[in-house]
VOGU-3710 file (C-alpha; in Angstrom, 3 decimals, decimal comma):
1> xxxxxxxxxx> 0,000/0,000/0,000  1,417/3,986/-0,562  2,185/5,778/2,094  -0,652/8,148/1,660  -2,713/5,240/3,095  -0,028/3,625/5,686  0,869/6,925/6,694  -2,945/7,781/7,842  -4,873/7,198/11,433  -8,126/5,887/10,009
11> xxxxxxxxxx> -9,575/4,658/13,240  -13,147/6,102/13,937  -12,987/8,601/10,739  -15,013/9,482/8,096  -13,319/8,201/4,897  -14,075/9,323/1,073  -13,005/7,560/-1,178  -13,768/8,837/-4,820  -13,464/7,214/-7,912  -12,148/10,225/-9,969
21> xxxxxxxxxx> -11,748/8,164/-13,394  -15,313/8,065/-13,459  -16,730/11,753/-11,101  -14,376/14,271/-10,672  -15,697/15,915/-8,028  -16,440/15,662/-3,803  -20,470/16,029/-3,350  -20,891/19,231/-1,523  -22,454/17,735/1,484  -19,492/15,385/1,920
31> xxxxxxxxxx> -17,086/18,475/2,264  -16,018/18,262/5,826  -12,583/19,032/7,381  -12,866/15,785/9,898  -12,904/13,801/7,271  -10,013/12,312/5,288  -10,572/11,778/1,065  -8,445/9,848/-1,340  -9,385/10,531/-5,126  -8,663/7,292/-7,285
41> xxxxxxxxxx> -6,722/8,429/-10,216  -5,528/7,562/-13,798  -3,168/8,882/-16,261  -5,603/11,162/-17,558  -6,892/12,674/-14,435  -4,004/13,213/-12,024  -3,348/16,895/-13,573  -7,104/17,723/-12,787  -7,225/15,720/-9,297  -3,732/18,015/-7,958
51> xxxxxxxxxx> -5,351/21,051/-9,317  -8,727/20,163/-7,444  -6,686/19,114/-4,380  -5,041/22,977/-4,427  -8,447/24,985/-4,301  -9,796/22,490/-1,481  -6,399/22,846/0,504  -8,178/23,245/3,709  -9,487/19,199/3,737  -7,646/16,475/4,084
61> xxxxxxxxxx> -7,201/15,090/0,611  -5,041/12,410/-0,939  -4,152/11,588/-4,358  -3,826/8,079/-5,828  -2,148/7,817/-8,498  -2,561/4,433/-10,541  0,026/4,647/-13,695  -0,739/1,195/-15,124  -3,519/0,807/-17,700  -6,154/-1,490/-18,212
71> xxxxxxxxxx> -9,825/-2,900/-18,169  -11,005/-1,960/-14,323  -8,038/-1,236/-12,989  -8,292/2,003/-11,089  -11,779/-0,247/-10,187  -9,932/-3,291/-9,098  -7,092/-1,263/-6,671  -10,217/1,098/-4,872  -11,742/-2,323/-4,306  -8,693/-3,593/-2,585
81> xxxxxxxxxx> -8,107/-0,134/-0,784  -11,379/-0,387/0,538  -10,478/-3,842/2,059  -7,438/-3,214/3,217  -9,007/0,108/4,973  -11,354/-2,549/6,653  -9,174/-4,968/7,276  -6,668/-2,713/9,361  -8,393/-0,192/11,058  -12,625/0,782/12,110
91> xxxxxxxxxx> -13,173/3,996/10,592  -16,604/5,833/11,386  -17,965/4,809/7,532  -16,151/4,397/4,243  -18,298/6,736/1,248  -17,058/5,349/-2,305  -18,293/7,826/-4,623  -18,695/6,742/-7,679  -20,938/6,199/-11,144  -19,859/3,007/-11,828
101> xxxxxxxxxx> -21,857/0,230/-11,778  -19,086/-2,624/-10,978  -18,757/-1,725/-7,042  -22,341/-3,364/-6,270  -21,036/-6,664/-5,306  -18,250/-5,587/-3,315  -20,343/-3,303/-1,393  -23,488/-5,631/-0,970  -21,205/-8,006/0,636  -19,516/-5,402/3,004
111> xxxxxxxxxx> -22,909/-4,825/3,708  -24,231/-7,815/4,465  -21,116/-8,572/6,910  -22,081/-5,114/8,666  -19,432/-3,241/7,246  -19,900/0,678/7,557  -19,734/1,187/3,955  -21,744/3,858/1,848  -22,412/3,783/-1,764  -23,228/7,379/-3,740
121> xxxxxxxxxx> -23,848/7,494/-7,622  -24,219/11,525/-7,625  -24,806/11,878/-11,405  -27,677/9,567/-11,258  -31,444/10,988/-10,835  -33,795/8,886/-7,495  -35,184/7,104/-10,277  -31,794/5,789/-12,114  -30,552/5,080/-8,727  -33,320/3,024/-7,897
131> xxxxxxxxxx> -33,400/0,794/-11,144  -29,620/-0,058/-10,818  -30,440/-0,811/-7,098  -33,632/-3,299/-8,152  -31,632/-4,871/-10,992  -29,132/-5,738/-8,777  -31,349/-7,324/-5,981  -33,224/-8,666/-8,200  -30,087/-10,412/-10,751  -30,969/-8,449/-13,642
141> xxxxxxxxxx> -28,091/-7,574/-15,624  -27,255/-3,752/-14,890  -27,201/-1,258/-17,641  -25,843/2,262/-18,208  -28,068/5,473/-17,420  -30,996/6,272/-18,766  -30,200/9,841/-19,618  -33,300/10,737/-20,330  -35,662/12,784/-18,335  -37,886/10,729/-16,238
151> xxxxxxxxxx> -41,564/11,505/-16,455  -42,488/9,882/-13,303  -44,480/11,291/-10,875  -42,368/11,996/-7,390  -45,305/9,857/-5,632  -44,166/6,898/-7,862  -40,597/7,657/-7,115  -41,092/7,370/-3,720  -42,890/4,714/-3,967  -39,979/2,347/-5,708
161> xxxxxxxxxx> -37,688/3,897/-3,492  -39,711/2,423/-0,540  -39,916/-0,901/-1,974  -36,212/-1,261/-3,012  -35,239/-0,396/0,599  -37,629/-3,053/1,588  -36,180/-5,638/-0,299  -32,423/-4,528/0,162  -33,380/-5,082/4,186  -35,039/-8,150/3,979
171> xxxxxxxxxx> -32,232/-9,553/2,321  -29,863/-8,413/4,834  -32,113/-9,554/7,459  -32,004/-13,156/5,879  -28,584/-13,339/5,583  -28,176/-11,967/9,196  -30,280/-14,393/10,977  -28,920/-17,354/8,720  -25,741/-16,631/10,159  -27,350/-16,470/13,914
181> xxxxxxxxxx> -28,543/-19,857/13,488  -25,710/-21,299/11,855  -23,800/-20,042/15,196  -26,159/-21,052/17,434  -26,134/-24,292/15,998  -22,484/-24,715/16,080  -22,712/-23,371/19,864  -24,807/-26,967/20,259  -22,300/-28,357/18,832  -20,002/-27,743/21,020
191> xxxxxxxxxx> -22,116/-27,975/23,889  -22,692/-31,662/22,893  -18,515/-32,012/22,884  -18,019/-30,744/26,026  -21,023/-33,203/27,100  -19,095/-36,037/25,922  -21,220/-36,904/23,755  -24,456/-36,867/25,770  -27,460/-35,363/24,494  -28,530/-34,941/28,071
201> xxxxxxxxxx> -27,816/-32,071/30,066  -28,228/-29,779/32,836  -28,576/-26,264/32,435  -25,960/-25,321/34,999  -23,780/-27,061/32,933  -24,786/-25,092/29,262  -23,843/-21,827/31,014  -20,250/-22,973/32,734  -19,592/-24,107/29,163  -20,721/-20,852/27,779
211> xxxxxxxxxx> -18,823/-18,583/30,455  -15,849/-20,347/30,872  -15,572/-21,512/27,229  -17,059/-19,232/25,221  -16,184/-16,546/27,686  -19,427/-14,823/27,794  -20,962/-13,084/30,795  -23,578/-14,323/32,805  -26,349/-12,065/30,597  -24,864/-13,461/27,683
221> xxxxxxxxxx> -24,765/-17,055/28,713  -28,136/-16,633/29,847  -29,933/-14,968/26,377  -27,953/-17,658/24,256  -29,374/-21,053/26,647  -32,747/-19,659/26,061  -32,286/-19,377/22,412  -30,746/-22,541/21,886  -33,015/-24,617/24,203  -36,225/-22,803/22,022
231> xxxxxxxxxx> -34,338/-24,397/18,519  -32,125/-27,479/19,314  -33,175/-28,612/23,023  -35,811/-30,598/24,927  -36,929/-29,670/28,425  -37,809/-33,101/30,604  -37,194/-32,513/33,660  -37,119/-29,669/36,371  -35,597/-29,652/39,654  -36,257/-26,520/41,939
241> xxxxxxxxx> -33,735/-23,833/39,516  -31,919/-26,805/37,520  -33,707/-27,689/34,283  -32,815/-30,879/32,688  -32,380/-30,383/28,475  -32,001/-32,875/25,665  -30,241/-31,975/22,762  -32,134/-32,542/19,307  -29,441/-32,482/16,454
//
């Protein structure tokens, strides 16, 4: 990585990252001196991304440069900037800025993992926005702007707006509580393990496992027996505050 990356403190800040190949410009309402901004660059647009840099000398900016040429590339090395900004520090929220529809993927997924990431397409109208957004979602192949004017009423604009949101969440919801159970399950698992086997168990003994082993606290221990003796457990016996469970995997 360059040192205009290495050299930064990125924990808890407000990153920009700008894909100035394709938008040569910060959105106005992104212009903030706490926050730091690298503009992706290529050949052709380094000239026009220091002269930029100049007149906005009060902000934290950064130039990358990319000098080698080819299909995606300055696409391909904010992708893995993006990452690595992930990877090595937790900054407030990460805003690519950018026309281009090739970053859906890549930020669907950061997304979905509940990664503080922020997509803007600034030249696109609501209603552009929302198509690219719906074709995505929905795996239709994505196509460039409509550039013309869109007769719709702001009511209907709204309105798909609304549902696209909708559907983005309940996606993300889905994948989010397929990974709970897939945990949870794993946590019975284990349980089972440290059980020796036994599908029969007390509940004193699901919460040492979870406290000492798991190292949760006694809250935690406590919300995660009653979720996993709901899905993979059978109550059968009680005994004054010890309840008897037997696992069903």
């Amino acid at each position: 990585m360059k040192s205009e990356l290495l050299d930064k403190v990125l924990e808890w800040r407000d990153v920009v990252v700008v894909d100035f190949e394709n938008y040569q410009c910060i959105p106005t309402d992104l212009l903030n001196e706490e926050y730091v901004y690298y503009l992706f660059c290529g050949a052709t647009t380094t000239k026009c991304a220091n002269a930029y840099k100049e007149m906005l000398n009060a902000y934290d900016i950064n130039i990358i440069e990319t000098k080698h040429t080819g299909t995606n590339f300055v696409d391909n090395r904010i992708s893995m900037y993006i990452g690595y900004i992930f990877g090595k520090y937790s900054p407030r929220q990460v805003i690519l800025v950018s026309n281009d529809i090739d970053y859906y993927e890549m930020y669907m997924d950061l997304k979905s993992h509940g990664y503080p990431i922020v997509y803007r397409e600034p030249s696109l109208t609501c209603k552009e926005a929302i198509r690219r957004q719906s074709d995505y979602l929905l795996g239709n192949p994505m196509s460039k702007p409509n550039t013309q004017n869109s007769s719709n009423k702001e009511s209907d604009v709204l309105k798909e707006l609304t549902s696209s949101i909708q559907k983005a969440d309940l996606i993300i919801k889905k994948i989010e509580e397929s990974k709970q159970s897939d945990n949870l399950k794993d946590i019975v698992e284990r349980i089972m393990e440290f059980n020796n086997g036994d599908p029969n168990i007390a509940s004193s003994k699901i919460t040492h496992y979870l406290r000492k082993k798991r190292r949760m606290t006694k809250t935690e221990a406590n919300t995660i027996l009653n979720k996993v003796s709901t899905q993979y457990m059978e109550l059968v016996e009680t005994r004054g505050k010890e309840k008897f469970y037997k696992i069903l995997l």
